[in-house]
mmCIF file of the N, C-alpha and C atoms, coordinates in Angstrom:
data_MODEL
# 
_entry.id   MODEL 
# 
loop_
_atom_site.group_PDB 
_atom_site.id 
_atom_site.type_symbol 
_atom_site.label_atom_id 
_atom_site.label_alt_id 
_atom_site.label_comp_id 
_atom_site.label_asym_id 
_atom_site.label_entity_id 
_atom_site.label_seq_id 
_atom_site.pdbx_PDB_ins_code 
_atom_site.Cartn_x 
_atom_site.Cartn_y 
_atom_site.Cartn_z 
_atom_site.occupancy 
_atom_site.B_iso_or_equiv 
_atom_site.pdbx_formal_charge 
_atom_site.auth_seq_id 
_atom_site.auth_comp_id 
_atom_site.auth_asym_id 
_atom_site.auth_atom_id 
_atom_site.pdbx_PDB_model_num 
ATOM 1   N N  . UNK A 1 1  ? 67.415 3.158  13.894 1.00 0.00 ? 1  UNK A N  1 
ATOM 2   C CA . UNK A 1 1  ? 66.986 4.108  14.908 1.00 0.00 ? 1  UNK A CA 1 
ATOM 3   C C  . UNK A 1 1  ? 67.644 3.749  16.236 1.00 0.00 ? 1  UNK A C  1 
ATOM 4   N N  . UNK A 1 2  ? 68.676 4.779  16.635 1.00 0.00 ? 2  UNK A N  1 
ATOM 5   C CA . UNK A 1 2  ? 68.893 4.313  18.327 1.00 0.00 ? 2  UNK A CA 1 
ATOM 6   C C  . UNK A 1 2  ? 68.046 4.434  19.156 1.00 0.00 ? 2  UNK A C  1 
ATOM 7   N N  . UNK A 1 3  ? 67.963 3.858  20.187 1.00 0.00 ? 3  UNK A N  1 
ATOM 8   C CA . UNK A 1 3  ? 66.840 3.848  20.944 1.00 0.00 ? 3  UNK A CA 1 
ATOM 9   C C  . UNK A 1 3  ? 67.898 4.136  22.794 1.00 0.00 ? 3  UNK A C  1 
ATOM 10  N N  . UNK A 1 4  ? 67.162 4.806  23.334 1.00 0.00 ? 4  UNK A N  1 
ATOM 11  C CA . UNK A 1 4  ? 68.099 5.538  24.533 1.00 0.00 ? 4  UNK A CA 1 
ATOM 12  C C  . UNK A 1 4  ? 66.620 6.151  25.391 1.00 0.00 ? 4  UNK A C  1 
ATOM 13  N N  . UNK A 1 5  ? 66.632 6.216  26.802 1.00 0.00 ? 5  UNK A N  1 
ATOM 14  C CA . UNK A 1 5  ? 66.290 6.519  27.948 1.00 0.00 ? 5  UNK A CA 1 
ATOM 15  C C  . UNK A 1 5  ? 66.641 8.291  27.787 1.00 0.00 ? 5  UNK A C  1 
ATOM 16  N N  . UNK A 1 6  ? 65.327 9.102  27.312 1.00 0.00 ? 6  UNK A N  1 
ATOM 17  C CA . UNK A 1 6  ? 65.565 10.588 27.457 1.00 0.00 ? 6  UNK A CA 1 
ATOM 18  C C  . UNK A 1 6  ? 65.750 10.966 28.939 1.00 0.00 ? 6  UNK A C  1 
ATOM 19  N N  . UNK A 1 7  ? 65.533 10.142 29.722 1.00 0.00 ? 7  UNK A N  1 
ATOM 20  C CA . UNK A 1 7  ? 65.570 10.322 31.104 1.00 0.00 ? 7  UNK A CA 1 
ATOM 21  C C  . UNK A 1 7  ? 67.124 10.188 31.914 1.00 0.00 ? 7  UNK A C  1 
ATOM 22  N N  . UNK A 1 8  ? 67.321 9.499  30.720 1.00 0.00 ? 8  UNK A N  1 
ATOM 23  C CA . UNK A 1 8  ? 69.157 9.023  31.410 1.00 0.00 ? 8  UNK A CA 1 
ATOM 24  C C  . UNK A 1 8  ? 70.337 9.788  30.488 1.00 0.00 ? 8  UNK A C  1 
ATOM 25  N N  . UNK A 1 9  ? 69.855 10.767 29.758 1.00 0.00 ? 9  UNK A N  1 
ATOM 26  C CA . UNK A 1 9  ? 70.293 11.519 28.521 1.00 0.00 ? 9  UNK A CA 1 
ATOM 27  C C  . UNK A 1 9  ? 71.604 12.398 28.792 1.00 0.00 ? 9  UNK A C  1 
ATOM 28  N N  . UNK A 1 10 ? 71.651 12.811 30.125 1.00 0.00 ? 10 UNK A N  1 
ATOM 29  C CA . UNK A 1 10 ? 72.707 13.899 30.663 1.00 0.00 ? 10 UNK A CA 1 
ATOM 30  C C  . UNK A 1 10 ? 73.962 12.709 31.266 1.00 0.00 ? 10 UNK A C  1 
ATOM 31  N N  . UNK A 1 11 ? 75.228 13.304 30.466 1.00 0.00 ? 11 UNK A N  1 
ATOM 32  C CA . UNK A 1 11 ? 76.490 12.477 30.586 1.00 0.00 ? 11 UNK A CA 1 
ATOM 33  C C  . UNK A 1 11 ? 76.626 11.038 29.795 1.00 0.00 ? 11 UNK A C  1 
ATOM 34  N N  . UNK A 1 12 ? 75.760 11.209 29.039 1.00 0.00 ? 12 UNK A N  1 
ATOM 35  C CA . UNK A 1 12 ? 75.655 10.209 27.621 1.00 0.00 ? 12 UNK A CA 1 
ATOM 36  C C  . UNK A 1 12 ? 76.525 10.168 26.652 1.00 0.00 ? 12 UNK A C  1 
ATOM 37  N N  . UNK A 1 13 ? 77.298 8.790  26.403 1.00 0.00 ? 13 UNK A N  1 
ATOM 38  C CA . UNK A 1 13 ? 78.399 9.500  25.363 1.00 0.00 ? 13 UNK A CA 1 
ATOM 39  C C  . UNK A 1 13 ? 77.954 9.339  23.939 1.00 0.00 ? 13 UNK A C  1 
ATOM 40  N N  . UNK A 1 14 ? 78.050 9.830  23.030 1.00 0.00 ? 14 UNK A N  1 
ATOM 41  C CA . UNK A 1 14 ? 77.894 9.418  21.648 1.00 0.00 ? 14 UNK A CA 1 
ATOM 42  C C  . UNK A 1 14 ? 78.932 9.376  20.507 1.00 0.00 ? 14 UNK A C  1 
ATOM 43  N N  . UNK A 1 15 ? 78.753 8.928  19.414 1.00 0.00 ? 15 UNK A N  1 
ATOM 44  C CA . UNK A 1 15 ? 79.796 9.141  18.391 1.00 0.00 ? 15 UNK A CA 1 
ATOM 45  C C  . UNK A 1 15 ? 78.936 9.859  17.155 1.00 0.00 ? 15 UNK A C  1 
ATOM 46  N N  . UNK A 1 16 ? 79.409 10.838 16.536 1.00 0.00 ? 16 UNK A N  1 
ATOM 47  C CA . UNK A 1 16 ? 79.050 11.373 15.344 1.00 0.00 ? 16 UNK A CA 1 
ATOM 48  C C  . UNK A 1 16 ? 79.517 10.475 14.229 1.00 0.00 ? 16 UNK A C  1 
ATOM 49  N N  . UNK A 1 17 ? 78.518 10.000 13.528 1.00 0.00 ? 17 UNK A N  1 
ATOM 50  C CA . UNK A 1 17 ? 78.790 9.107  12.011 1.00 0.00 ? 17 UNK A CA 1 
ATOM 51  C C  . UNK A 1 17 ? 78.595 10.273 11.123 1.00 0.00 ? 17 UNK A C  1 
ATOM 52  N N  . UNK A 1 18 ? 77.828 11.159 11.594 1.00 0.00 ? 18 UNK A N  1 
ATOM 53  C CA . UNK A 1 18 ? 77.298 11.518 10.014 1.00 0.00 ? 18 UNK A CA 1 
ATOM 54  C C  . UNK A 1 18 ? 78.151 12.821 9.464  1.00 0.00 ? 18 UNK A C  1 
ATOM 55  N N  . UNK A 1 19 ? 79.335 12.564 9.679  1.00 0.00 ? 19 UNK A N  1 
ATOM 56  C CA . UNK A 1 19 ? 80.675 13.322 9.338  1.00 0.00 ? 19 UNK A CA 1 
ATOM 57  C C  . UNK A 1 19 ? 80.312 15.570 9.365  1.00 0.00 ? 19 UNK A C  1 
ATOM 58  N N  . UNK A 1 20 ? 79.554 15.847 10.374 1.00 0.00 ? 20 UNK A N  1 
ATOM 59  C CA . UNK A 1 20 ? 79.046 17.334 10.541 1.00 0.00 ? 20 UNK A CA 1 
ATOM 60  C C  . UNK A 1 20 ? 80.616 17.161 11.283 1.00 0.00 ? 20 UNK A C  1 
ATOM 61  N N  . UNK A 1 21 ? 81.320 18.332 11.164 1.00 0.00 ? 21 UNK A N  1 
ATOM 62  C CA . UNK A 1 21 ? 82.339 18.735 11.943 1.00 0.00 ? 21 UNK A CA 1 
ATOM 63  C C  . UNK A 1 21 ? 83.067 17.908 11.850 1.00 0.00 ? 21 UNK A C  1 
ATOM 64  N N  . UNK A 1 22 ? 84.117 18.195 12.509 1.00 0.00 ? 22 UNK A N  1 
ATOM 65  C CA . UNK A 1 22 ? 85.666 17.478 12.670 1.00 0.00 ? 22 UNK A CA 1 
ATOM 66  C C  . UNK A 1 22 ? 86.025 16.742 14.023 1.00 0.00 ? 22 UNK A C  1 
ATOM 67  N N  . UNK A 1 23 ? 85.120 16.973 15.121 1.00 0.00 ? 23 UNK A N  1 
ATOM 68  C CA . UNK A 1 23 ? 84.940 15.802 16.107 1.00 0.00 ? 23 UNK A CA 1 
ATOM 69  C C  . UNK A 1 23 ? 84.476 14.832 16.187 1.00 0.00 ? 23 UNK A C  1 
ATOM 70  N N  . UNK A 1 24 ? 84.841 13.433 16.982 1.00 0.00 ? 24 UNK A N  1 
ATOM 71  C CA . UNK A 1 24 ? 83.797 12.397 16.849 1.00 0.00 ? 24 UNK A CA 1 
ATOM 72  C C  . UNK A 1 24 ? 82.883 11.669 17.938 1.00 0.00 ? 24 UNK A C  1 
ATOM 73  N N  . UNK A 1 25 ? 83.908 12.013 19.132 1.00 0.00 ? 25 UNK A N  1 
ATOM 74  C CA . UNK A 1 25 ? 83.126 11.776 19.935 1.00 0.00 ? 25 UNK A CA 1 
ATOM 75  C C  . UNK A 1 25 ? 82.350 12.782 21.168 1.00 0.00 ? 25 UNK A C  1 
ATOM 76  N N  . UNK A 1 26 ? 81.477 12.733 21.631 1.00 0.00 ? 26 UNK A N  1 
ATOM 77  C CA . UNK A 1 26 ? 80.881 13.599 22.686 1.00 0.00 ? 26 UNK A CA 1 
ATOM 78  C C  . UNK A 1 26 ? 80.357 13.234 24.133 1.00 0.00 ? 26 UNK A C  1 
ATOM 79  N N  . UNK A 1 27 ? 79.846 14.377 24.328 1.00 0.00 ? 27 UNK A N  1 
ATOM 80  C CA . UNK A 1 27 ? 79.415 13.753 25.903 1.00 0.00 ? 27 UNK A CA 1 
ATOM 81  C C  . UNK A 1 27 ? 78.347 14.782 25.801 1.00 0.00 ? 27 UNK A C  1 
ATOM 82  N N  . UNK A 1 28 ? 77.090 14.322 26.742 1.00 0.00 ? 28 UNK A N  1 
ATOM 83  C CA . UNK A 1 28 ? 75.916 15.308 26.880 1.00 0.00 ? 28 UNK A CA 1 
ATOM 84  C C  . UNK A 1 28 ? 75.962 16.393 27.915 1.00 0.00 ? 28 UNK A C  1 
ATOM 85  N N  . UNK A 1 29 ? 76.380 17.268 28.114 1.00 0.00 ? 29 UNK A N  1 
ATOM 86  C CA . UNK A 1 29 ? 76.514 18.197 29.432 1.00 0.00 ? 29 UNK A CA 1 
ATOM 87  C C  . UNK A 1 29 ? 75.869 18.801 30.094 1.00 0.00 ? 29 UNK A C  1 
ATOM 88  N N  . UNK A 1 30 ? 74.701 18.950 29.259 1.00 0.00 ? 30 UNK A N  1 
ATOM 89  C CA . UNK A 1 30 ? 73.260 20.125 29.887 1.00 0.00 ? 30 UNK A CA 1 
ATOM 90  C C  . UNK A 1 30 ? 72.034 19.602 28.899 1.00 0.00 ? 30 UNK A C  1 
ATOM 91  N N  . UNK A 1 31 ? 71.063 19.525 29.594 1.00 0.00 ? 31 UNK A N  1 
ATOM 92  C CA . UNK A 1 31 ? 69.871 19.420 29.051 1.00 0.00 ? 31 UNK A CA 1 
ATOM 93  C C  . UNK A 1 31 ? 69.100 20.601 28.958 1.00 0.00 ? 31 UNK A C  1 
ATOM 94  N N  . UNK A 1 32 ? 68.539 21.085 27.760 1.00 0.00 ? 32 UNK A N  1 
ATOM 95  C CA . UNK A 1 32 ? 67.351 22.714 28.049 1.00 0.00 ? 32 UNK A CA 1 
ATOM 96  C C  . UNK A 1 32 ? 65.767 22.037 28.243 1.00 0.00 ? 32 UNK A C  1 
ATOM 97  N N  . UNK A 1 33 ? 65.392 22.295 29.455 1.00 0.00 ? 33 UNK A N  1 
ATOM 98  C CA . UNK A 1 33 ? 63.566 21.572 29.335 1.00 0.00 ? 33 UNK A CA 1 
ATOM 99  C C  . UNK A 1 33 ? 62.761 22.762 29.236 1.00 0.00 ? 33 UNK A C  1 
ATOM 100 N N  . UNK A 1 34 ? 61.567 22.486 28.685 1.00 0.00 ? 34 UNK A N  1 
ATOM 101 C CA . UNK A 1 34 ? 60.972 23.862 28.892 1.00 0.00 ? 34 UNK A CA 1 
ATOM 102 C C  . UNK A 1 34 ? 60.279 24.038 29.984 1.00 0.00 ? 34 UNK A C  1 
ATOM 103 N N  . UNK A 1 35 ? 59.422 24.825 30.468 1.00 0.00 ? 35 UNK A N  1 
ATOM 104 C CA . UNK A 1 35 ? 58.204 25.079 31.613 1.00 0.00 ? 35 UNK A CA 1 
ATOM 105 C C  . UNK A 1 35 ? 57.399 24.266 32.137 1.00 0.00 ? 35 UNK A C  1 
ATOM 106 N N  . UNK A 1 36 ? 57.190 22.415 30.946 1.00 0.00 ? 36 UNK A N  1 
ATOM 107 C CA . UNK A 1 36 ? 56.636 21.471 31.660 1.00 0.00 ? 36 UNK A CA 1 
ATOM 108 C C  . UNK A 1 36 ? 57.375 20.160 32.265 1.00 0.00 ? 36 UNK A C  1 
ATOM 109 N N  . UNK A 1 37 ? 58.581 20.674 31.708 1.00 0.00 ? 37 UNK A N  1 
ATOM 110 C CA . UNK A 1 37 ? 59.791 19.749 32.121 1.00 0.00 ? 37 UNK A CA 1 
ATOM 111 C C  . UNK A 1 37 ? 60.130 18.607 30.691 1.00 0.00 ? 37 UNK A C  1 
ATOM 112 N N  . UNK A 1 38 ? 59.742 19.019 29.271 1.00 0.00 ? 38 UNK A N  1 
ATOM 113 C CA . UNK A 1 38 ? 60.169 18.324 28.732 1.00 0.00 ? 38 UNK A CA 1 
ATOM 114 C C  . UNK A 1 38 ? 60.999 18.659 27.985 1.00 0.00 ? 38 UNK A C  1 
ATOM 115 N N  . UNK A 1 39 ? 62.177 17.620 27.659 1.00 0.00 ? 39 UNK A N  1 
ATOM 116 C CA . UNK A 1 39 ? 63.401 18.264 26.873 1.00 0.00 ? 39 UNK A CA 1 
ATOM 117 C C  . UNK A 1 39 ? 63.256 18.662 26.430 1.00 0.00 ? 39 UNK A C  1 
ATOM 118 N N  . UNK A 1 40 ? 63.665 19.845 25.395 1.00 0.00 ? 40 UNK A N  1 
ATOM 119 C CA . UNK A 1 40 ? 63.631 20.512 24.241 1.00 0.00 ? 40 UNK A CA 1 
ATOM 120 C C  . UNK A 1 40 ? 65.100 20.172 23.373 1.00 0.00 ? 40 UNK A C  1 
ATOM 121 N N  . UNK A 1 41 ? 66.116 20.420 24.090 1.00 0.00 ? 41 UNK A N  1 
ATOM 122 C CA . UNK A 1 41 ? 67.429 20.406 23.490 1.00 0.00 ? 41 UNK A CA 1 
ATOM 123 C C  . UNK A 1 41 ? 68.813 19.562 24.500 1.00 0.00 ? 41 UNK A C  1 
ATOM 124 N N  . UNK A 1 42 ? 69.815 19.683 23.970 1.00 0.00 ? 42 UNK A N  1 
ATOM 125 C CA . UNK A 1 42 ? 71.027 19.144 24.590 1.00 0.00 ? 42 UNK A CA 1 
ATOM 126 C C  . UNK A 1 42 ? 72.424 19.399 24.142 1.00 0.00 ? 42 UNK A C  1 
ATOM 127 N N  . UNK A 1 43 ? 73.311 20.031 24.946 1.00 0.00 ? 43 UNK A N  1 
ATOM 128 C CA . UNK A 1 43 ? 74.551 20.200 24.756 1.00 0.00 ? 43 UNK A CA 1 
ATOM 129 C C  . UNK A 1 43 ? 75.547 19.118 24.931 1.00 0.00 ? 43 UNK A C  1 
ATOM 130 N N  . UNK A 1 44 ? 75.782 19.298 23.874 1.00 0.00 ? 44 UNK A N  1 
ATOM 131 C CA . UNK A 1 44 ? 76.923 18.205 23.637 1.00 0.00 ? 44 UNK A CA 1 
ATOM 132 C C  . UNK A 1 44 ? 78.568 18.931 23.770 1.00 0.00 ? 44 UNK A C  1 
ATOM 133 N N  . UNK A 1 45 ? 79.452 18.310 24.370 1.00 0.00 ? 45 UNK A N  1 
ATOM 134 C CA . UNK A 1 45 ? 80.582 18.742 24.373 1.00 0.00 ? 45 UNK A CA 1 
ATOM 135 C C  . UNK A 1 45 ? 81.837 17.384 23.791 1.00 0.00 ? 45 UNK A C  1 
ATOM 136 N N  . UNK A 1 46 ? 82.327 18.276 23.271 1.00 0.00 ? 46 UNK A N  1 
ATOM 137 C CA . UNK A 1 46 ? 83.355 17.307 22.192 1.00 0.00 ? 46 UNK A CA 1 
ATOM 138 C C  . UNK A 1 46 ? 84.812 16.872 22.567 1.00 0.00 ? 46 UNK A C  1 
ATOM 139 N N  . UNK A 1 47 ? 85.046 15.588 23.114 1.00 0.00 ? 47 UNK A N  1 
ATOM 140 C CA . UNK A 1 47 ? 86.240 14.841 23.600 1.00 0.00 ? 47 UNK A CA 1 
ATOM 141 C C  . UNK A 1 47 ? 87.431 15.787 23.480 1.00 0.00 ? 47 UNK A C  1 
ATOM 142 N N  . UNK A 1 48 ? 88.210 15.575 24.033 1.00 0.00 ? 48 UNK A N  1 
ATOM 143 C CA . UNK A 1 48 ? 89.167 16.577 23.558 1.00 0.00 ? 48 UNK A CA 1 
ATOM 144 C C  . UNK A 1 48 ? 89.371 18.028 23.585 1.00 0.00 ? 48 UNK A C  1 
ATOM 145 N N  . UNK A 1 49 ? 88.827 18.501 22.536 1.00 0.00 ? 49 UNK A N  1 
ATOM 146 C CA . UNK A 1 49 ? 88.209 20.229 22.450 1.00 0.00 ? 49 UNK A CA 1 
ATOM 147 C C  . UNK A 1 49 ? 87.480 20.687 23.032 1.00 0.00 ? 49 UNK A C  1 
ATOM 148 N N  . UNK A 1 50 ? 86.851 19.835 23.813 1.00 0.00 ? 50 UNK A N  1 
ATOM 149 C CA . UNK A 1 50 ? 85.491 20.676 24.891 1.00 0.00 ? 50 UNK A CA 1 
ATOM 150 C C  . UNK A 1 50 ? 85.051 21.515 24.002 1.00 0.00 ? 50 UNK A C  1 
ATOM 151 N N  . UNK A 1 51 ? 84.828 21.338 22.400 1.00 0.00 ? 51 UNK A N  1 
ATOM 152 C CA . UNK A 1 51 ? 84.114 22.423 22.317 1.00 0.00 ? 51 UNK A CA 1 
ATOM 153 C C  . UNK A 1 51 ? 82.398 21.649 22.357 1.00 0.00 ? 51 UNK A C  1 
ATOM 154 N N  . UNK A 1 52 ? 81.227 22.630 22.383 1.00 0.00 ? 52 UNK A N  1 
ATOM 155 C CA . UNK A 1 52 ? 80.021 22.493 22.683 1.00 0.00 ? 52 UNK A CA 1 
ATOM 156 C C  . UNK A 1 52 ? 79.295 22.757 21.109 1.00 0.00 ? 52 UNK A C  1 
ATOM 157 N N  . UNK A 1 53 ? 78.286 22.111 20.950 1.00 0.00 ? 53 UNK A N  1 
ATOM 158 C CA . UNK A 1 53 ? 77.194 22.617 20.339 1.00 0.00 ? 53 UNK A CA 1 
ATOM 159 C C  . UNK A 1 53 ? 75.838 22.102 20.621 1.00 0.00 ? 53 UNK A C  1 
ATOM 160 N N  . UNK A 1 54 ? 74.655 22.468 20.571 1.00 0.00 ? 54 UNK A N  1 
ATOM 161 C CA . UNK A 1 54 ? 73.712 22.127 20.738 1.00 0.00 ? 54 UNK A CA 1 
ATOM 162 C C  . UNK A 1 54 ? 72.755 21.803 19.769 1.00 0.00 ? 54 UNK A C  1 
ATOM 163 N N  . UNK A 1 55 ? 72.564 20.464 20.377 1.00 0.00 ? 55 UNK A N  1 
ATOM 164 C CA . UNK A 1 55 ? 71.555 19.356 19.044 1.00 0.00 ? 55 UNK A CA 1 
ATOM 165 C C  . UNK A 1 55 ? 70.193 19.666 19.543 1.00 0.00 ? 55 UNK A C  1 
ATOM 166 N N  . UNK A 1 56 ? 68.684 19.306 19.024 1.00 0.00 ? 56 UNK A N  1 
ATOM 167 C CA . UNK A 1 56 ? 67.513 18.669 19.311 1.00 0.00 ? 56 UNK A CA 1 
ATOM 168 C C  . UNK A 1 56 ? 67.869 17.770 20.110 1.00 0.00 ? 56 UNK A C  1 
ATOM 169 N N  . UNK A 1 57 ? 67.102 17.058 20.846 1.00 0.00 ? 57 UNK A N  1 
ATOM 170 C CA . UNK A 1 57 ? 67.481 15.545 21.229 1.00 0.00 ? 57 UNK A CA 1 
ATOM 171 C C  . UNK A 1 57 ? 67.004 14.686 20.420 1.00 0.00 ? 57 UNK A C  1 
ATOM 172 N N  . UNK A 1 58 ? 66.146 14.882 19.197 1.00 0.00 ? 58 UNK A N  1 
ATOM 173 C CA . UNK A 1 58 ? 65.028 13.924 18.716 1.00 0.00 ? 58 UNK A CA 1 
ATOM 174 C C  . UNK A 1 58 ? 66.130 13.526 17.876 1.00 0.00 ? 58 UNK A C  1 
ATOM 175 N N  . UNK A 1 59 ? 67.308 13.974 17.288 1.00 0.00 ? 59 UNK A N  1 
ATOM 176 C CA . UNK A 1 59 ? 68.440 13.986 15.988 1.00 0.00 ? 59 UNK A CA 1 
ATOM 177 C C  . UNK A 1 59 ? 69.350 12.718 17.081 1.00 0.00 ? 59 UNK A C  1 
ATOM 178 N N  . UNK A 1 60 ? 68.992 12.513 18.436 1.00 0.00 ? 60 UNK A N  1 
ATOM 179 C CA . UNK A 1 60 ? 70.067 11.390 18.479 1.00 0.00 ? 60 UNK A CA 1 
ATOM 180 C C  . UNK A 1 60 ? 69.932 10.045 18.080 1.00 0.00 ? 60 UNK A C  1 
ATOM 181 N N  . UNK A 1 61 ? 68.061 10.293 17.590 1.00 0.00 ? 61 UNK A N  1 
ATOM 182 C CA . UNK A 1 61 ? 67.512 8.533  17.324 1.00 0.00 ? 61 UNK A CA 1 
ATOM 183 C C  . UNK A 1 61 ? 67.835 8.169  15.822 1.00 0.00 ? 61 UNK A C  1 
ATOM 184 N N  . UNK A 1 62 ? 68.538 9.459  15.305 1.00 0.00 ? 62 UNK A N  1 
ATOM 185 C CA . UNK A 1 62 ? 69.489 9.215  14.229 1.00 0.00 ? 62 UNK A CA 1 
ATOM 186 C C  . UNK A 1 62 ? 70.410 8.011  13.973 1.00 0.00 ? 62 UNK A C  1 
ATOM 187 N N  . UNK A 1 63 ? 70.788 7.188  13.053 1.00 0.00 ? 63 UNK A N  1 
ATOM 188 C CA . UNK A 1 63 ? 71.731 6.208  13.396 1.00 0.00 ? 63 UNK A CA 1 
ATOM 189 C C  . UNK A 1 63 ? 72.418 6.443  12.159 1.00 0.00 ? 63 UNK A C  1 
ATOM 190 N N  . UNK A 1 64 ? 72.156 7.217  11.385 1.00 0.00 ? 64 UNK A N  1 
ATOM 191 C CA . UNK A 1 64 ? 73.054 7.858  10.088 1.00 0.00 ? 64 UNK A CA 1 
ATOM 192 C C  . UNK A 1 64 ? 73.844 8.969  10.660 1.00 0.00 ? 64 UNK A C  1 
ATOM 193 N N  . UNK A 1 65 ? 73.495 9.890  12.026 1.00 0.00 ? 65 UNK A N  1 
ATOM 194 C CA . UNK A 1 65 ? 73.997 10.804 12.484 1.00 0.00 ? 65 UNK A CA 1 
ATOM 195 C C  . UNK A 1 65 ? 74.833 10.553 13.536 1.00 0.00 ? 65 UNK A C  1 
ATOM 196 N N  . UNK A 1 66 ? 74.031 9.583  14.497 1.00 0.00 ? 66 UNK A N  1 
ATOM 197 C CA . UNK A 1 66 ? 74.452 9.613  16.018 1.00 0.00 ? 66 UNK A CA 1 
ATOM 198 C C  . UNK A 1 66 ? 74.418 7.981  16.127 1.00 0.00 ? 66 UNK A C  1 
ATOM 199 N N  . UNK A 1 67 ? 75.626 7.427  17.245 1.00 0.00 ? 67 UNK A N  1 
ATOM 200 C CA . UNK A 1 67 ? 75.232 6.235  17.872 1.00 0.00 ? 67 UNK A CA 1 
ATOM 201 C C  . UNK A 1 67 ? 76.035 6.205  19.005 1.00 0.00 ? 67 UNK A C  1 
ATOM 202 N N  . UNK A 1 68 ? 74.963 5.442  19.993 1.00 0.00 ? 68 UNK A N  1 
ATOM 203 C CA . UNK A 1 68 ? 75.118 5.758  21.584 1.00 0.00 ? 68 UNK A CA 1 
ATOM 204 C C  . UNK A 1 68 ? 76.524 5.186  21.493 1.00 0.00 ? 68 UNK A C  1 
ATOM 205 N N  . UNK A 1 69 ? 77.236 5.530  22.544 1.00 0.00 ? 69 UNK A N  1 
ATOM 206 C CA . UNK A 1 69 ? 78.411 5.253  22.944 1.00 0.00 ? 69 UNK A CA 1 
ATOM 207 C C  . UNK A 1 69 ? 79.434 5.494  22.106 1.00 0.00 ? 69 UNK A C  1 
ATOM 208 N N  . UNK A 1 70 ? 81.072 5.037  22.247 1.00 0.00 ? 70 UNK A N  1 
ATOM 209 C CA . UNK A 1 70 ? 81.912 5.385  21.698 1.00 0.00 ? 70 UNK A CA 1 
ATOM 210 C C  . UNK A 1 70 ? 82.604 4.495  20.932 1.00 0.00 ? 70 UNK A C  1 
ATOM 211 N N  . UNK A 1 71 ? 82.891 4.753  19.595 1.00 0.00 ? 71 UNK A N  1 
ATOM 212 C CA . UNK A 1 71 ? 83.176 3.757  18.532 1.00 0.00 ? 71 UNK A CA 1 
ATOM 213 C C  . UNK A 1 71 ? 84.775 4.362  17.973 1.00 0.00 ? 71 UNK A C  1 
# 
C-alpha cells in the first residue's frame, strides 16, 4: 500500500506498474473536491504526451497499480 499526504496530492509524480495504457509516468494536475472539500478524483497528465486521464484518488494507495514517484 503507498502511503502519500492527500493534502500534498496536486503536482505529485507517479509511475504506472500496473501496465493500463502505454504511458508510465505522470504528474497530478487538478484535483475534483466536492461541496465539503473532500477529494473525490484527480487528473493525471502523462510525461511526454500530456495526455490526461482521470483516476479516483483512493487507486493511488495501489502498489500493483501506482507508486509515488518516478521509476
Amino acid at each position: 500500500m503507498n502511503t502519500f499526504n492527500p493534502n500534498k496530492l496536486r503536482m505529485s509524480k507517479w509511475t504506472n506498474v500496473g501496465g493500463t495504457g502505454s504511458h508510465k509516468h505522470y504528474v497530478v494536475t487538478d484535483i475534483s473536491m466536492d461541496e465539503e472539500g473532500a477529494i473525490e478524483s484527480c487528473t493525471m497528465e502523462a510525461v511526454g504526451s500530456h495526455q490526461e486521464r482521470t483516476v479516483e484518488w483512493q487507486e493511488l494507495y495501489d502498489n500493483r497499480r501506482w507508486k509515488s514517484g518516478w521509476e
